[in-house]
C-alpha positions as CSV (number, residue, x, y, z in Angstrom):
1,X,-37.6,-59.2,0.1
2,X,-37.8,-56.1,-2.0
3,X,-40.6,-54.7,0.6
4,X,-38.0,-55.3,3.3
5,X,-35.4,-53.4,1.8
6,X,-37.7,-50.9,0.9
7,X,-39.0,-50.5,4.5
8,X,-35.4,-50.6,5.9
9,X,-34.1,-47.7,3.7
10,X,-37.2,-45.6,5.1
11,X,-36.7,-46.6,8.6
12,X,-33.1,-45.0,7.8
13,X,-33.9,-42.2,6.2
14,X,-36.2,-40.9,9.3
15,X,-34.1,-42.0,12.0
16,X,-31.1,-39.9,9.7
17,X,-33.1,-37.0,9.3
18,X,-34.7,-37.2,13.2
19,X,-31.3,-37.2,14.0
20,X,-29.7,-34.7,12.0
21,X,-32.4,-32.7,13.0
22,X,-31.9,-32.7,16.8
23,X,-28.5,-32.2,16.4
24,X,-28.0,-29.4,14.3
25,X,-31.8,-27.8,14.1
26,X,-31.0,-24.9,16.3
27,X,-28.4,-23.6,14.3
28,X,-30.3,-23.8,11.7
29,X,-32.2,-21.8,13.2
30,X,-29.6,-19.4,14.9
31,X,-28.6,-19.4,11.2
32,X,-32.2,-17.6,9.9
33,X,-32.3,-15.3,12.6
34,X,-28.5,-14.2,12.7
35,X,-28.8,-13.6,8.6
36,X,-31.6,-11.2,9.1
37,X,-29.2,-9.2,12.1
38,X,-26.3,-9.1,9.2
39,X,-28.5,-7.7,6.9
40,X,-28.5,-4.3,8.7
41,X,-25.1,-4.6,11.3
42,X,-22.2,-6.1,9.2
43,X,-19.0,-7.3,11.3
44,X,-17.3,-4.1,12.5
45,X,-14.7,-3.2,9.9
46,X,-13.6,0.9,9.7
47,X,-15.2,2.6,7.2
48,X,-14.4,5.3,4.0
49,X,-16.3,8.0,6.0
50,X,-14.8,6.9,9.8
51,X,-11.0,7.0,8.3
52,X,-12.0,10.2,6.9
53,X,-13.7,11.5,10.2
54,X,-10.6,10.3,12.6
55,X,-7.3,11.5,10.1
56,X,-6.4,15.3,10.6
57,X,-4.6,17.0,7.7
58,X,-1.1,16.9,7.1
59,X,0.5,19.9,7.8
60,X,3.3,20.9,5.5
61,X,5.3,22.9,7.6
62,X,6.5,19.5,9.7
63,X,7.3,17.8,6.5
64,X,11.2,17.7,6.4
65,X,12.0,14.6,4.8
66,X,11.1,13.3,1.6
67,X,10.0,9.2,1.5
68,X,13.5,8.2,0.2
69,X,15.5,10.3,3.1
70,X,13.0,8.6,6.0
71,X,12.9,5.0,4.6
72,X,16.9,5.5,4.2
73,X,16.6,6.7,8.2
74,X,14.5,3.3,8.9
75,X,16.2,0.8,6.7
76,X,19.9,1.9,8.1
77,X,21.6,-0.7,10.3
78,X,22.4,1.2,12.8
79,X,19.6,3.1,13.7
80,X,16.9,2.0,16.1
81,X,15.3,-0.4,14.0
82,X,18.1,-2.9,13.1
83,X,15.8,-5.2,11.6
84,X,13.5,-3.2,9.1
85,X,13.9,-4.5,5.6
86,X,16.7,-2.5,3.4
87,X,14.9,-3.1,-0.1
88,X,12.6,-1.0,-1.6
89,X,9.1,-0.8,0.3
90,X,5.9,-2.1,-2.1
91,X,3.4,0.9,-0.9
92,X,4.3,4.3,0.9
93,X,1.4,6.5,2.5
94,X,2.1,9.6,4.6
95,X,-1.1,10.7,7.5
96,X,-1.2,12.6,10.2
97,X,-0.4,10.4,13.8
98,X,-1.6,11.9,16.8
99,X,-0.2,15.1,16.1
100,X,2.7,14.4,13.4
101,X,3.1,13.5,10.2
102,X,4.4,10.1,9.3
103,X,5.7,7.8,6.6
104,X,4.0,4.3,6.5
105,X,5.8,1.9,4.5
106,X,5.2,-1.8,3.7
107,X,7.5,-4.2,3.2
108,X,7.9,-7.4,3.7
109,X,3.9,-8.0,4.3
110,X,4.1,-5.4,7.5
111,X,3.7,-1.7,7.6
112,X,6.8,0.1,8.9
113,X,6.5,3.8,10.0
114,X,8.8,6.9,10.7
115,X,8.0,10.1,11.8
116,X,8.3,12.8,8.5
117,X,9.6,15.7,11.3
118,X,12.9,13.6,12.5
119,X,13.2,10.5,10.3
120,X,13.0,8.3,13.5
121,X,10.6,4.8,13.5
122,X,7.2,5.1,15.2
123,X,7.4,3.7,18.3
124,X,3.7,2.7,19.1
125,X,3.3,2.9,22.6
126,X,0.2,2.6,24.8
127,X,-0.2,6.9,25.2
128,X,0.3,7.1,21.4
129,X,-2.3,4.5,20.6
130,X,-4.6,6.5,23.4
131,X,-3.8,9.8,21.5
132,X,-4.3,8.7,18.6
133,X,-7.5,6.7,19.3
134,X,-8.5,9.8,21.2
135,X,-10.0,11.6,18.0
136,X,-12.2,8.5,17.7
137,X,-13.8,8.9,20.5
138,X,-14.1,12.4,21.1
139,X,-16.9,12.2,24.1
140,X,-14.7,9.8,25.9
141,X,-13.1,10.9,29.5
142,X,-10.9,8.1,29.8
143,X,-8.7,5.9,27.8
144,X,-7.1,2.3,28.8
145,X,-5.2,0.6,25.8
146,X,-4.0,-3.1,26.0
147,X,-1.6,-4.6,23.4
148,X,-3.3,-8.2,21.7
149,X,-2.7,-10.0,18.9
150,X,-6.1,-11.0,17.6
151,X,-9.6,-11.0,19.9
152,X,-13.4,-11.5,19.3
153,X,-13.7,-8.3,16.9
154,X,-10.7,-8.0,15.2
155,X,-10.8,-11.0,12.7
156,X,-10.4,-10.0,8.8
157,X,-7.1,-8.2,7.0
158,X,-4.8,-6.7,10.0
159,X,-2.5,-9.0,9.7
160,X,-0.9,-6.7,8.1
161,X,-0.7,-4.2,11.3
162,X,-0.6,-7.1,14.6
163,X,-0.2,-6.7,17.0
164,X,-2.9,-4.7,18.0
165,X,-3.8,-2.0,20.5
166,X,-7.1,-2.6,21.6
167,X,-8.2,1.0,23.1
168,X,-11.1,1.3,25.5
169,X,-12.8,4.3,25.4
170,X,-15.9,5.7,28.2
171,X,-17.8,7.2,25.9
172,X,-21.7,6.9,25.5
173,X,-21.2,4.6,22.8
174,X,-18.8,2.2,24.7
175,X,-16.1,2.4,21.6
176,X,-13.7,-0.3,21.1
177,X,-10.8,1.2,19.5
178,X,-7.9,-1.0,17.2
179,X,-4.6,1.1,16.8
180,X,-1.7,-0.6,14.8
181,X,1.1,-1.4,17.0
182,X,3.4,-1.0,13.4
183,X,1.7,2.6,12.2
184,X,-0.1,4.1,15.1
185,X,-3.2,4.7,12.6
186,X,-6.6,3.7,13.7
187,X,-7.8,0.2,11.6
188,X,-10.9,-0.7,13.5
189,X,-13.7,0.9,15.4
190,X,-16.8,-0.8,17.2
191,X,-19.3,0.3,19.4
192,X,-21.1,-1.7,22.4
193,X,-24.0,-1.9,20.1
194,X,-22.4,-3.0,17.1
195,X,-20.7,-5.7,19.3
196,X,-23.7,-6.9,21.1
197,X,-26.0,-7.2,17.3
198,X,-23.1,-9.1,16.2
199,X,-23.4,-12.1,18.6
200,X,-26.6,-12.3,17.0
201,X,-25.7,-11.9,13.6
202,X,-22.2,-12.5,12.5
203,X,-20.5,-14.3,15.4
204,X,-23.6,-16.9,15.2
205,X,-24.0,-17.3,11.1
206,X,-20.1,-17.5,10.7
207,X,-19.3,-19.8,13.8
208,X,-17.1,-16.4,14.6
209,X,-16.1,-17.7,18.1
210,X,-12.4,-16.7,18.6
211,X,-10.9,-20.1,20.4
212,X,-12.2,-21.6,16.9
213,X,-12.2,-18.5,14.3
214,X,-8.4,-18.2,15.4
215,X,-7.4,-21.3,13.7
216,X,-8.2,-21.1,10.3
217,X,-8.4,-24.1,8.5
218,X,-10.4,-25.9,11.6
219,X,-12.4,-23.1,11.3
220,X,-13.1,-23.3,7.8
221,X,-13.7,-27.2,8.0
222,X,-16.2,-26.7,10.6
223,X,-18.1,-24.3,8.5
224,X,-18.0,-26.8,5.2
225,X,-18.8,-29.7,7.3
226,X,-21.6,-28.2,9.8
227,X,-23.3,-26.8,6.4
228,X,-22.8,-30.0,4.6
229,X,-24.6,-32.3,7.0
230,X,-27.4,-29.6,7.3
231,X,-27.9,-29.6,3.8
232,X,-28.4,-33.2,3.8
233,X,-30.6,-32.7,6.2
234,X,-32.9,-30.8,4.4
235,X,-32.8,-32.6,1.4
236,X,-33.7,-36.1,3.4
237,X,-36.9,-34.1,4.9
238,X,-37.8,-33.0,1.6
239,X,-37.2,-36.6,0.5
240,X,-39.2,-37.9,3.2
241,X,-42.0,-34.9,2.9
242,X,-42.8,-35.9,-0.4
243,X,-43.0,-39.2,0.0
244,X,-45.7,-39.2,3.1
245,X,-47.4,-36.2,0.6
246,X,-51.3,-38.4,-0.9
247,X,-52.7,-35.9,-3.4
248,X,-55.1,-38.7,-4.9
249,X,-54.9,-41.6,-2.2
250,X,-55.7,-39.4,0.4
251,X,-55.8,-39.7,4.1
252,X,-58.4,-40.1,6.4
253,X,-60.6,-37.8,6.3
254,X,-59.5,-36.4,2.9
255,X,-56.1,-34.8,4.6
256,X,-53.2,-34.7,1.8
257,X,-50.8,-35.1,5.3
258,X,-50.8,-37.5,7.8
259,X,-49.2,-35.4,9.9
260,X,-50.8,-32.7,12.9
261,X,-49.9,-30.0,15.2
262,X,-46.2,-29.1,14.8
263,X,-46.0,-32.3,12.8
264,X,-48.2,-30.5,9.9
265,X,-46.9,-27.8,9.8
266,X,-43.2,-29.2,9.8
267,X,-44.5,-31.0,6.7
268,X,-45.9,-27.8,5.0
269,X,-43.5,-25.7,5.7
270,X,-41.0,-27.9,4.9
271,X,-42.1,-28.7,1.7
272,X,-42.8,-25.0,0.5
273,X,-39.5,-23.7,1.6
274,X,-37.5,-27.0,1.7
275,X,-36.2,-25.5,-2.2
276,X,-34.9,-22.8,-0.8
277,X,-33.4,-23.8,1.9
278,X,-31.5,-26.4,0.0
279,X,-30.4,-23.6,-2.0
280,X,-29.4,-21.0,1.2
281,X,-27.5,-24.4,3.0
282,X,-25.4,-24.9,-0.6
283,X,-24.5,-21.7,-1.3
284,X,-23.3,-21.1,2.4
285,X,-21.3,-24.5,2.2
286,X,-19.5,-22.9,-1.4
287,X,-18.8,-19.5,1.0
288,X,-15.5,-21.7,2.5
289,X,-14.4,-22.7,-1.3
290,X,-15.1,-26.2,-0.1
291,X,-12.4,-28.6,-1.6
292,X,-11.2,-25.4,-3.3
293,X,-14.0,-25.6,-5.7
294,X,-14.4,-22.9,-7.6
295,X,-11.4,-20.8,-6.0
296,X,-10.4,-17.6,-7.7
297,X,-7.1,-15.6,-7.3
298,X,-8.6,-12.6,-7.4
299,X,-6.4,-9.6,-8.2
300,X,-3.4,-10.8,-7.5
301,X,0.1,-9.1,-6.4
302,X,1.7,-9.5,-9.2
303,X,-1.2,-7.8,-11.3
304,X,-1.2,-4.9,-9.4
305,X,3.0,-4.6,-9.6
306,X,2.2,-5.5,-13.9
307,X,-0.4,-2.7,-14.0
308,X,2.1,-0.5,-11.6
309,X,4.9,-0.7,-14.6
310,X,7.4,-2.1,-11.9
311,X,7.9,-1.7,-8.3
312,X,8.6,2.1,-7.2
313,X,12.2,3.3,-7.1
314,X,14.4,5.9,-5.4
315,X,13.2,8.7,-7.5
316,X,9.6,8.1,-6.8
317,X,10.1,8.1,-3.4
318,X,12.6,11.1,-3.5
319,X,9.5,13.5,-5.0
320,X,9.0,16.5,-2.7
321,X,5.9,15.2,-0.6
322,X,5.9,18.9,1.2
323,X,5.5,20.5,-2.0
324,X,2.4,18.7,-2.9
325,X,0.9,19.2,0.7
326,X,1.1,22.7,0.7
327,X,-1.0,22.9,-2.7
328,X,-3.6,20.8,-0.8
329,X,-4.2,21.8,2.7
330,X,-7.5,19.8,3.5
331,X,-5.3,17.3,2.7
332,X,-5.2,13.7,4.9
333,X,-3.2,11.0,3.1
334,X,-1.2,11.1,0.1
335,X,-0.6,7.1,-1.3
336,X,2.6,6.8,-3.5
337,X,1.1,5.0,-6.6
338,X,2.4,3.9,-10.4
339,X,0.6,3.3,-13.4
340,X,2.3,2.5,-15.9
341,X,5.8,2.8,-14.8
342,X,4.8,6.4,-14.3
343,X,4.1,8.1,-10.5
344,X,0.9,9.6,-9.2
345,X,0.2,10.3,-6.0
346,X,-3.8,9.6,-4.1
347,X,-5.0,12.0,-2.2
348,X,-7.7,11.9,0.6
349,X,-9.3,14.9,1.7
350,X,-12.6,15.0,4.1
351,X,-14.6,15.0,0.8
352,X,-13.0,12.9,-1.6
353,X,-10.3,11.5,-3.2
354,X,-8.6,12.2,-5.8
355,X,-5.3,11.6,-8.4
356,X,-2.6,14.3,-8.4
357,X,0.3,14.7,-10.7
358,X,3.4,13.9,-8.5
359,X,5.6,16.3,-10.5
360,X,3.3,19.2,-9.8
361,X,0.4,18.4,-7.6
362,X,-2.1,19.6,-10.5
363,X,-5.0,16.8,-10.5
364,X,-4.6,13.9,-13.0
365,X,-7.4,12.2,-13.1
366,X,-8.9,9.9,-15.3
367,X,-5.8,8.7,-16.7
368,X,-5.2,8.7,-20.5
369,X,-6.1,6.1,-22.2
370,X,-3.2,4.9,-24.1
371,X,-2.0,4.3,-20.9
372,X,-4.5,2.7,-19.0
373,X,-4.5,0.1,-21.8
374,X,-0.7,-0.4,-21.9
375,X,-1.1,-1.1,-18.1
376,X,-3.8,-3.3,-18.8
377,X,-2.0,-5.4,-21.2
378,X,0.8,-6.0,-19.5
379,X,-1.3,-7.9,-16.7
380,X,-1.7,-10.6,-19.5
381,X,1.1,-9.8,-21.9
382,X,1.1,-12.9,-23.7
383,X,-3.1,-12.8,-24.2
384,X,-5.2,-11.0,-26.4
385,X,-7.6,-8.0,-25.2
386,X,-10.6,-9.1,-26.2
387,X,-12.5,-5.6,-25.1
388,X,-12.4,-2.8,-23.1
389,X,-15.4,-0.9,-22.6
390,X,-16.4,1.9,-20.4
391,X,-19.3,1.1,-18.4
392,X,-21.0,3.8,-16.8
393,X,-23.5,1.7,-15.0
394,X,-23.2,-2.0,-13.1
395,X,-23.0,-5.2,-14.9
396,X,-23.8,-8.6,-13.3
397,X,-19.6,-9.0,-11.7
398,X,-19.4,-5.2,-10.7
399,X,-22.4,-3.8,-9.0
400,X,-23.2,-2.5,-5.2
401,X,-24.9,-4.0,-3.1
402,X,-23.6,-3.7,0.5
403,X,-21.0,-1.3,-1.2
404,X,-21.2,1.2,-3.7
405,X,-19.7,0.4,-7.0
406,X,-17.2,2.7,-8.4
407,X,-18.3,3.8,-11.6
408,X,-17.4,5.1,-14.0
409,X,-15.4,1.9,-14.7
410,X,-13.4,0.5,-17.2
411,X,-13.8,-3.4,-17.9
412,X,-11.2,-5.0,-19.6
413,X,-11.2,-8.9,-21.0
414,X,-8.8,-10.9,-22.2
415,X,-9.3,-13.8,-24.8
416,X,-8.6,-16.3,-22.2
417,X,-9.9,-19.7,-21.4
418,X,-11.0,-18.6,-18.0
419,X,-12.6,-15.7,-19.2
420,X,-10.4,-13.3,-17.0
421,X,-11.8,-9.8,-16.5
422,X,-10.3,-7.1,-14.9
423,X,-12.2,-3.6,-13.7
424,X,-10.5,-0.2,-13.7
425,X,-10.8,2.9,-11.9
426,X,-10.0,5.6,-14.7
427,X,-10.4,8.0,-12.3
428,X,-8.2,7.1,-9.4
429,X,-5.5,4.5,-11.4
430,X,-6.9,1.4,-9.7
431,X,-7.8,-2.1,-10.0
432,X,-11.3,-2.8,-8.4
433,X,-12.4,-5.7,-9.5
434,X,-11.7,-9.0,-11.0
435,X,-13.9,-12.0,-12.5
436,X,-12.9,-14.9,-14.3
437,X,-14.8,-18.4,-15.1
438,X,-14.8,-20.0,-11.2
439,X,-16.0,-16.3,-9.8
440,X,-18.7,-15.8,-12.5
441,X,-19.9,-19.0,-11.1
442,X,-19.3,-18.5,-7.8
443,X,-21.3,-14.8,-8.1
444,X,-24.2,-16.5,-9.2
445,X,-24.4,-19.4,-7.0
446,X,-23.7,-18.3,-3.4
447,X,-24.2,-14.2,-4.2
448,X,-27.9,-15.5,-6.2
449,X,-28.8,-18.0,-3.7
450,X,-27.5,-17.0,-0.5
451,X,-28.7,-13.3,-0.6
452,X,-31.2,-13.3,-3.4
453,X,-28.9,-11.3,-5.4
454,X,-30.1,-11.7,-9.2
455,X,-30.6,-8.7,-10.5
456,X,-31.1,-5.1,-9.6
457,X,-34.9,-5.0,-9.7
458,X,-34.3,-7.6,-6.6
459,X,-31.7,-5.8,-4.9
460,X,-33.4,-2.4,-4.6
461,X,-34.4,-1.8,-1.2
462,X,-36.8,-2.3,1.0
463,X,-38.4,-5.0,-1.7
464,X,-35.2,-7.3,-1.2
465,X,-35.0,-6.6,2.9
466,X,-39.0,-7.7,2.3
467,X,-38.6,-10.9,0.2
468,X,-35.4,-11.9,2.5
469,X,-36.5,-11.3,5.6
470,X,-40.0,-13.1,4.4
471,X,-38.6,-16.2,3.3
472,X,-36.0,-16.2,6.4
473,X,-39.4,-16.3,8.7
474,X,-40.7,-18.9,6.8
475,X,-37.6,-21.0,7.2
476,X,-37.0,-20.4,10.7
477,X,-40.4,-21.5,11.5
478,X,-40.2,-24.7,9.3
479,X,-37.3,-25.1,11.5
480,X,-38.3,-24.0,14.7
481,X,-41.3,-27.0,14.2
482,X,-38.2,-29.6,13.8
483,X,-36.9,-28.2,16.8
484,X,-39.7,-28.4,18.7
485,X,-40.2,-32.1,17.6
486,X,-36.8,-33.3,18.0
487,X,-36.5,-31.8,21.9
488,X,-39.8,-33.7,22.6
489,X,-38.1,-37.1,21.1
490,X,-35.1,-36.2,23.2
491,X,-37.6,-35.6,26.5
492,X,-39.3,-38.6,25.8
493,X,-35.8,-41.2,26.2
């Protein structure tokens, strides 16, 4: 009776992982080849050094309202904008858009903008978006701009800005431009490159396909339950691999496998990799926070209004933003921003940024420290600050990787079950990192095992684009043999 069982669990175990196998081997596969595409073409996003390229200074001279006078303009019920928000806005930024400098405030979770020459709103319309795309794309001949809420590319944090124009430009590099229908500033750029690696790479390995990626939560389940069933489909093979493995009882002819032809080296493969792709399928099942296991907050809002010292107020607004423009020609962007309950303003120029006084414009940067850790302090007012140190290279929570760290840095920890950790740009008056208990873990087991990323001697390329892409070949082929096996079951019915 005992054999019976015994025989009937095995029957069950292949016929699971045949199964399994046929129907989900080739993403498996897809999912080797697309994470050797993503190592080098990310999902488009609008880079530091593209913002920097497209913004054109601000020029003083049209500056005639101050931040309080234009939000006043915007928020007013009886101007054009009836419904803009009458509190306080939560950021303030003035650019350059296509030609004139504007306010962007946020409010409300949605950017707001008025013009800094008249104090009216920013009316986005399709020839601003293609004049202020234009820049962009400076080899283009011809512009078309459609308005869209969300599309194949333009997934990730715009809510903030939908809709969307989506700008097409002629150019050599077939740009698709994204111009915020609420600011007029440019958010997103891609090229017909970038866009065609990415069905390889991202759209594939994420299950980025818009009539699903569009709907979150069915997207996210998909993700948790397509890598769920995969991972038990590697661990039945490696179940099943060992158990037809004879290293004493050997087969015929003194083989340790029974198996030949794709069948062997399904086995072999499959048992020297199956390890690690147990470990790649787990960690990219934890990438969706499965069952909200091991979620983190993150920094959250109402850290960054604690570290702030309060939200900003008429005064801060009512600084004269002219003033400080004409010190800094080269100047792009000025950001409105408090530490401490006191006012500084970030500036962006073409080669840097940088922390200005808002009183005179003289640079301020890296903040005292008495104040730095009064702003800390009050993120956790009730906890004790365990330590703050100033690291002046990476530790194991704040390192680059696919993005530079920002360093120096200050890293601040509070006596806290959790183990919460905050990370501090002296320099700029920022929070840029956070790490508690669930993240720690998180770091180590989908950052670790998903990308290999243990420690620095790892990351340092080309050894880690090596070692990944090595052990992604090795993988795929263990998987292509599956493949191959399962379509010839499937010919044979």
């Amino acid at each position: 009776m005992a054999l019976l069982i015994v025989a009937f669990w095995k029957r069950q175990l292949h016929l699971w992982h045949r199964w399994l196998g046929i129907v989900l081997g080739l993403l498996v596969l897809l999912w080797f080849g697309s994470g050797i595409v993503m190592m080098y073409v990310p999902y488009p996003s609008l880079t530091e050094q593209e913002r920097m390229a497209w913004l054109a200074p601000i020029d003083a001279r049209l500056v005639r309202l101050n931040a309080w006078e234009a939000w006043q303009a915007a928020a007013h019920p009886n101007r054009a904008n009836p419904a803009a928000p009458a509190a306080l806005p939560a950021e303030v930024r003035i650019t350059t858009v296509a030609g004139r400098p504007a306010y962007h405030f946020k409010a409300d979770g949605h950017w707001l903008s008025v013009w800094a020459d008249t104090g009216q709103p920013v009316q986005v319309t399709p020839k601003l978006a293609m004049s202020s795309a234009r820049s962009a794309a400076p080899g283009a001949q011809a512009l078309s701009a459609e308005l869209i809420d969300i599309d194949q590319w333009s997934f990730g944090r715009l809510q903030d800005h939908r809709p969307l124009y989506r700008v097409h430009a002629d150019d050599m590099a077939g740009s698709l431009l994204y111009i915020s229908s609420r600011t007029g500033e440019l958010v997103r750029d891609t090229t017909r490159s970038e866009r065609a690696w990415n069905w390889a790479g991202s759209v594939i390995h994420w299950i980025y396909f818009t009539p699903l990626r569009t709907h979150g939560q069915p997207w996210r389940q998909v993700v948790m339950w397509t890598s769920g069933a995969a991972l038990l489909l590697v661990m039945l093979g490696m179940v099943l691999g060992i158990q037809r493995l004879r290293l004493r009882r050997r087969y015929a002819g003194g083989r340790r496998s029974p198996y030949r032809g794709w069948q062997a080296w399904h086995h072999w493969l499959g048992l020297s990799v199956g390890v690690l792709m147990m470990t790649w399928l787990f960690s990219g099942w934890l990438s969706v926070t499965p069952f909200d296991w091991l979620s983190s907050p993150g920094v959250t809002a109402q850290d960054r209004l604690a570290f702030a010292g309060g939200p900003l107020n008429r005064d801060d607004l009512s600084i004269a933003a002219a003033d400080i423009v004409e010190r800094h020609p080269g100047a792009l962007e000025l950001a409105w921003r408090r530490v401490d309950g006191q006012l500084y303003l970030g500036a962006l120029d073409r080669a840097r940024r940088q922390l200005l006084d808002a009183d005179t414009g003289a640079s301020a940067g890296p903040l005292p420290p008495a104040r730095l850790l009064h702003a800390i302090q009050a993120m956790r007012p009730g906890a004790q600050l365990q330590s703050v140190q100033t690291l002046t290279s990476e530790d194991s929570y704040h390192y680059s990787h696919h993005h530079t760290a920002v360093l120096p840095v200050l890293r601040a920890q509070f006596a806290l079950a959790d183990d919460t950790t905050f990370y501090i740009d002296p320099a700029q008056g920022q929070l840029v990192g956070y790490a508690d208990r669930n993240s720690q873990w998180n770091r180590w087991l989908f950052n670790g095992l998903h990308q290999l990323d243990f420690a620095a001697v790892l990351r340092a390329r080309p050894l880690w684009d090596v070692l990944v892409i090595s052990l992604c070949l090795l993988g795929g082929t263990a998987t292509l043999a599956g493949v191959t096996l399962g379509w010839r079951r499937v010919r044979k019915r």
